[in-house]
C-alpha positions in Angstrom: 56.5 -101.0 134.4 59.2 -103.6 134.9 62.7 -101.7 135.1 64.1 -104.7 133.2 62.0 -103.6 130.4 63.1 -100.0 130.2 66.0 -100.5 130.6 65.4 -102.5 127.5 63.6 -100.0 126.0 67.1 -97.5 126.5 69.3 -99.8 124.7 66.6 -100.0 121.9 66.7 -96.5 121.3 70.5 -96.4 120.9 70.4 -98.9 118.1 67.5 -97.4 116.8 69.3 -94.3 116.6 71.8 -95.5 114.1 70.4 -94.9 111.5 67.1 -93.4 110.1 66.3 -97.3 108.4 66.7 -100.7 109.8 67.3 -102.9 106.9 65.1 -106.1 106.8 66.5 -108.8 105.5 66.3 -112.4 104.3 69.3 -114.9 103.8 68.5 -117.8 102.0 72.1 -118.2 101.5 74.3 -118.3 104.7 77.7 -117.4 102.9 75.4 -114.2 101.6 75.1 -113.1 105.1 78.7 -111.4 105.6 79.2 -109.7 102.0 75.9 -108.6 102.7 76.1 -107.2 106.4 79.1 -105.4 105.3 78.1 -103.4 102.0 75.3 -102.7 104.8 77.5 -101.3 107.1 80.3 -99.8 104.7 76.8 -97.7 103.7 75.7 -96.4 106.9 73.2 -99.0 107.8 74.5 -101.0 111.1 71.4 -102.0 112.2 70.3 -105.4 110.4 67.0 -107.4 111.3 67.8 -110.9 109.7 64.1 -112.3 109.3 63.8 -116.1 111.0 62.1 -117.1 107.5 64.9 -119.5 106.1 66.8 -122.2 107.9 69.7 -120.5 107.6 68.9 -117.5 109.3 69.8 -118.4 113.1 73.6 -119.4 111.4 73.8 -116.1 109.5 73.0 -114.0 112.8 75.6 -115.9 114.0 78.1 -115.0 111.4 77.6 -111.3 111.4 77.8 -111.3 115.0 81.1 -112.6 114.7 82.5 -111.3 111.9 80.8 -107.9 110.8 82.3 -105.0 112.7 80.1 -102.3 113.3 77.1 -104.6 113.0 74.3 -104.5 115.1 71.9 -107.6 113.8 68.7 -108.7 115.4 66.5 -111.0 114.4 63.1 -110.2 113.2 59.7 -112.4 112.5 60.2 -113.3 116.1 57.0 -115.5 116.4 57.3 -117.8 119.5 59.2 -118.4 122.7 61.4 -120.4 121.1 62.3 -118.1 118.7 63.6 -115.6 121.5 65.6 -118.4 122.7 67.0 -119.4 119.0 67.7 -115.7 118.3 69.6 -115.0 121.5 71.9 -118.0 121.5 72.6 -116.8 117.7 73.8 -113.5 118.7 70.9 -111.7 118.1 71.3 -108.1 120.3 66.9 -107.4 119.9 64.4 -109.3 118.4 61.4 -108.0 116.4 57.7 -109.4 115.9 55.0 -108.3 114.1 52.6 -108.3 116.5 52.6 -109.4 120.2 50.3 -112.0 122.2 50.4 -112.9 125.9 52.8 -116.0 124.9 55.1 -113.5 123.9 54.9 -110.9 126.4 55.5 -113.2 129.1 58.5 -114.7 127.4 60.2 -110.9 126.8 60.1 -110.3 130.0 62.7 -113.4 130.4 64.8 -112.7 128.0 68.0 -110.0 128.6 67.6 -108.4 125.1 65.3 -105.7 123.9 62.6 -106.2 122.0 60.2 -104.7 119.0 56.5 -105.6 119.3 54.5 -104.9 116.6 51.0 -103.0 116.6 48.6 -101.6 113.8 45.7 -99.5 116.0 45.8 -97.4 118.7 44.2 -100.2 120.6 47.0 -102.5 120.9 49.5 -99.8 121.0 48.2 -98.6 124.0 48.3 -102.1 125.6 52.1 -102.4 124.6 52.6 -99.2 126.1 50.9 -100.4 129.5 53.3 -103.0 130.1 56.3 -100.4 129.2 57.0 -101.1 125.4 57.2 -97.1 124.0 58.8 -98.2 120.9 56.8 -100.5 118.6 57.2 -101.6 115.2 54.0 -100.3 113.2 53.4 -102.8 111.0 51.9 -103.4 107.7 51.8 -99.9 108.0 51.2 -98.7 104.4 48.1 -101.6 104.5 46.5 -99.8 107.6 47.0 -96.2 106.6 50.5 -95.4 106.2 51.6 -91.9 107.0 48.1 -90.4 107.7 47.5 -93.8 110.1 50.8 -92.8 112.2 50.4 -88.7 112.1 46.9 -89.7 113.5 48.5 -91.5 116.1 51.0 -88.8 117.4 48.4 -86.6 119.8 46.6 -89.2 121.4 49.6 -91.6 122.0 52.6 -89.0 122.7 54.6 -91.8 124.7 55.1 -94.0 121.8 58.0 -94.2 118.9 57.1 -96.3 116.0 59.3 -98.0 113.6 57.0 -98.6 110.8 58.0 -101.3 108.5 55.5 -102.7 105.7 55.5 -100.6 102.7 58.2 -98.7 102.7 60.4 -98.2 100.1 63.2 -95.7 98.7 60.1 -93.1 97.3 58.0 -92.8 100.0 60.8 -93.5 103.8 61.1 -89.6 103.8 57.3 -89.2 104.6 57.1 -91.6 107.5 60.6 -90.3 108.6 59.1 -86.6 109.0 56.6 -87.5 111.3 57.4 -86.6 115.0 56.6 -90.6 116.5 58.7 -92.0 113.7 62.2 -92.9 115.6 63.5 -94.9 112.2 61.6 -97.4 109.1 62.4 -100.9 108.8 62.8 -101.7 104.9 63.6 -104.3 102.6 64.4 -102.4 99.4 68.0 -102.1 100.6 68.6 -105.8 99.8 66.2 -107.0 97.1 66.7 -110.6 95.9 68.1 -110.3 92.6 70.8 -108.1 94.3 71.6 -110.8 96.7 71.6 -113.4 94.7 74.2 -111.7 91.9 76.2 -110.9 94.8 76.3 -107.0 94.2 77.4 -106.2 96.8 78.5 -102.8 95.8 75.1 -101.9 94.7 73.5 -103.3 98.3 76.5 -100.4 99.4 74.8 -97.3 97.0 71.3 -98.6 97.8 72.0 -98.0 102.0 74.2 -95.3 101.7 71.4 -93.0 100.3 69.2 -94.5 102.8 71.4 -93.4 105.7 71.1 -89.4 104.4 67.8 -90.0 104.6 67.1 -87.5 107.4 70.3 -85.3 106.4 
């Protein structure tokens, strides 16, 4: 195992850490991405994966690098090496993906910034964990078993922390949050569209502050 990569790993934990969901989110709107990071933040939720789905999204990692204190933002749907290149010079402190490929592999290992491979069977988890990745997104992880799929997981593959995203939503986070590989979800329910779009921010606020007691 490289010690680049768990070294990684170590600072991936910490901002996994802050709280019990990373909020997944996409900005169609770069003047959203602000407002947005800080009714986040003001709620508990500092760790922010802005999705590289719109143009705008490299700009609005920018901004809440910059101007969001308390923010920790990555950028997520990380899906070549150019993205890992795109999302660092943006600010980006980790990048997630929903899967992993050679390609990708081989670019991590250049890049200073920790990062989230995805997996869905024990199969590729395994291989992830080979090359030293113990925390992995588990992703769509209500589509490949959810809860059940994950507890399953736990004996055979004690080494590995997921961060299942895919799913999840305000009824059901508790559940995957129990289990003892779970280290945090990733969901989206803490900035729906029609939320972002009215600029409420104050309701964005309620929405992640009840996520953050999740596990109190």
């Amino acid at each position: 195992m490289s010690t680049n990569i768990e070294s990684r790993q170590r600072d991936l934990d910490a901002m996994l850490a802050l709280a019990p969901v990373v909020a997944v989110v996409v900005i169609e709107r770069v003047e959203h991405a602000v407002p947005l990071a800080r009714a986040l933040v003001a709620g508990g939720i500092r760790a922010i994966e802005v999705t590289l789905r719109t143009p705008v999204a490299p700009k609005a990692i920018r901004a809440i690098a910059d101007e969001v204190d308390g923010a920790c933002v990555g950028a997520g749907t990380v899906l070549r090496p150019a993205d890992f290149e795109t999302a660092v010079r943006a600010g980006a402190r980790f990048n997630v993906s929903p899967g992993s490929t050679d390609t990708l592999l081989a670019a991590a290992d250049g890049i200073d910034v920790p990062w989230l491979p995805g997996a869905a069977t024990a199969s590729e988890a395994l291989a992830l964990f080979e090359r030293g990745y113990r925390l992995q997104k588990f992703f769509p992880a209500a589509a490949v078993g959810g809860v059940e799929h994950l507890r399953s997981l736990a004996g055979p593959l004690p080494g590995i922390r997921f961060c299942p995203t895919g799913g999840i939503d305000a009824a059901n986070a508790a559940r995957y949050l129990a289990l003892p590989n779970v280290v945090c979800v990733g969901g989206s329910w803490l900035t729906p569209r029609d939320l972002v779009a009215a600029q409420d921010w104050p309701a964005i606020e309620s929405l992640a502050r009840a996520a953050a007691q999740l596990r109190e």
